[in-house]
N, C-alpha and C positions, 0 to 999 in steps of 0.2 A: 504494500500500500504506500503510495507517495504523501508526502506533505505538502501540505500550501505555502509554506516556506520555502521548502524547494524552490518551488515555481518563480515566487517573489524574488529570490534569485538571480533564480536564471536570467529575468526582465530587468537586474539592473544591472547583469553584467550586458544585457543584449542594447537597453536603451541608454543606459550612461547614465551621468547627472544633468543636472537641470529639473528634474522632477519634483515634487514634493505628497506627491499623496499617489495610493492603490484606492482605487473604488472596485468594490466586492459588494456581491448580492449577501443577503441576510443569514441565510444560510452559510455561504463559507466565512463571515465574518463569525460567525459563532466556532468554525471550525479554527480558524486561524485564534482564537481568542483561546481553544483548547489549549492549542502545540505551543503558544507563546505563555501560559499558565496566569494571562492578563484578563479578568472580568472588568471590563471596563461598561457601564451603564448609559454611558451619552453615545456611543457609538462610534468611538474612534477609539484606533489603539496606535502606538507605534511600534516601527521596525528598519532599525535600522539608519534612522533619522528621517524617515518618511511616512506620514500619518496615511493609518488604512483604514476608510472610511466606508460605513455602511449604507447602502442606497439603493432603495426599494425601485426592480424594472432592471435591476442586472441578471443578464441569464447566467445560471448556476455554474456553466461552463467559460463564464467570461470575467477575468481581473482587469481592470483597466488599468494606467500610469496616468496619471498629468500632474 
């Protein structure tokens, strides 16, 4: 089974910096909230120096950057 961290990864060795936030569907924000051992309530956690923000209309299989 992969991690969602993995992925997070992978996406900043592939996009670089300049970024500052992951927008994730509700569901993997709950997963990444596991593997990071973070309950965060308002809906953002961090990782890495880049805040991962939850936002309802993201499909299950898609993390954004911006």
């Amino acid at each position: 089974m992969f991690k969602l961290t993995d992925i997070l990864d992978k996406m900043l060795i592939e996009f670089g910096d300049g970024y500052t936030e992951f927008i994730v569907s509700p569901d993997n924000y709950d997963k990444l909230s596991n593997e990071l051992f973070d309950e965060c309530p308002i809906g953002e956690l961090s990782y890495k120096g880049l805040t991962i923000v939850k936002m309802d209309g993201i499909e299950e299989n898609k993390i954004h950057i911006r």
